[in-house]
C-alpha positions as CSV (number, residue, x, y, z in Angstrom):
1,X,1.6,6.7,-18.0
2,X,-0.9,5.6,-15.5
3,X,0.1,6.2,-11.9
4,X,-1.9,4.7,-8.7
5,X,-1.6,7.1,-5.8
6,X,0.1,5.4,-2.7
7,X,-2.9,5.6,-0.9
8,X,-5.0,3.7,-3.3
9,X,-2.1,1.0,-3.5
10,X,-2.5,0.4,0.4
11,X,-6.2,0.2,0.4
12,X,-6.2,-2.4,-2.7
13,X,-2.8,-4.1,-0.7
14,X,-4.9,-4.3,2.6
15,X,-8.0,-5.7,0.7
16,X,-6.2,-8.3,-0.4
17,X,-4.3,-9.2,2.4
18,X,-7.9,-9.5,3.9
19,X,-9.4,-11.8,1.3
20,X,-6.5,-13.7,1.6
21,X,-7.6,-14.6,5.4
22,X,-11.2,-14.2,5.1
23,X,-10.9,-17.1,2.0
24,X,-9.3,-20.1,3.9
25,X,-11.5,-19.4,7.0
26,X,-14.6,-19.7,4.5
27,X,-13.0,-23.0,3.3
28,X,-12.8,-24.1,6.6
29,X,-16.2,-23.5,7.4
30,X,-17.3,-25.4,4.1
31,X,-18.9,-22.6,2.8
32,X,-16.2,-23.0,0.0
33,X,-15.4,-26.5,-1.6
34,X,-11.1,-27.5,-0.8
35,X,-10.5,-26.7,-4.7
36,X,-6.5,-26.1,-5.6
37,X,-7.3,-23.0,-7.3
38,X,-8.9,-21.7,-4.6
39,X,-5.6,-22.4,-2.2
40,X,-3.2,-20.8,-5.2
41,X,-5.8,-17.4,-5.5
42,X,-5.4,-16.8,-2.1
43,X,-1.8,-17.1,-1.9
44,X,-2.2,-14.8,-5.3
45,X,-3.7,-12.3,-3.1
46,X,-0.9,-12.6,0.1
47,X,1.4,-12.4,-2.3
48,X,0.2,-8.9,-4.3
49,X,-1.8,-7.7,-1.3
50,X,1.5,-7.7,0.7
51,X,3.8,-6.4,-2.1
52,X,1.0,-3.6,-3.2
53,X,0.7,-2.5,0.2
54,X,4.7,-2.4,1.4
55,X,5.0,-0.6,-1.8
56,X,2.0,2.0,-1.0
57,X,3.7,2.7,2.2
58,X,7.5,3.6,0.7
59,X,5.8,5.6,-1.7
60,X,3.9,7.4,1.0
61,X,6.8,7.6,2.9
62,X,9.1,9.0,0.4
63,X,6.2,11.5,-0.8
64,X,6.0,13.0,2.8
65,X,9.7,13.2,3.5
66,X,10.3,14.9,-0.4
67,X,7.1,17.5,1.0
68,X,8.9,17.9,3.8
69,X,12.4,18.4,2.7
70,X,10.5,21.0,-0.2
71,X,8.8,23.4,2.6
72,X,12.1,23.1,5.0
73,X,13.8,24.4,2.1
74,X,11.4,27.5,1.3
75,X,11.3,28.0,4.7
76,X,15.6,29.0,4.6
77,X,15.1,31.0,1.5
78,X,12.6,32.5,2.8
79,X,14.6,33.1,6.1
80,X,17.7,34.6,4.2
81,X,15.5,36.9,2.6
82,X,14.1,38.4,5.9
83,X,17.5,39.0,7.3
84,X,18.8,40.7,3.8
């Protein structure tokens, strides 16, 4: 199964989230014509960008505390050992 590492998913997340500002503020210029599909691909992109990168963080998140919990563990055995 493919996986995307959690740090990938909050680049591509914060990517989108900016396209999703840098798009309107282009329209608004008039360096892009005031097409509907333009409006619903940005919201497209606030939408996933926001989602992608929430979900990159959790997963980072839960990585470190799991890495965390995994060394404080070795760390007692490793402890109860020395005093044995």
């Amino acid at each position: 199964m493919f996986r995307i590492s959690s740090k990938t998913m909050i680049i591509v997340g914060g990517t989108l989230l900016v396209l999703s500002v840098i798009i309107p503020a282009l329209r608004l210029a008039e360096f892009l014509p005031a097409w509907l599909w333009i409006d619903l691909l940005t919201y497209v992109f606030l939408v996933s960008g926001l989602f992608l990168g929430m979900l990159g963080i959790f997963t980072f998140a839960k990585e470190s505390r799991d890495r965390h919990a995994q060394d404080s563990q070795y760390e007692r055995l490793r402890d109860m050992d020395d005093e044995s």
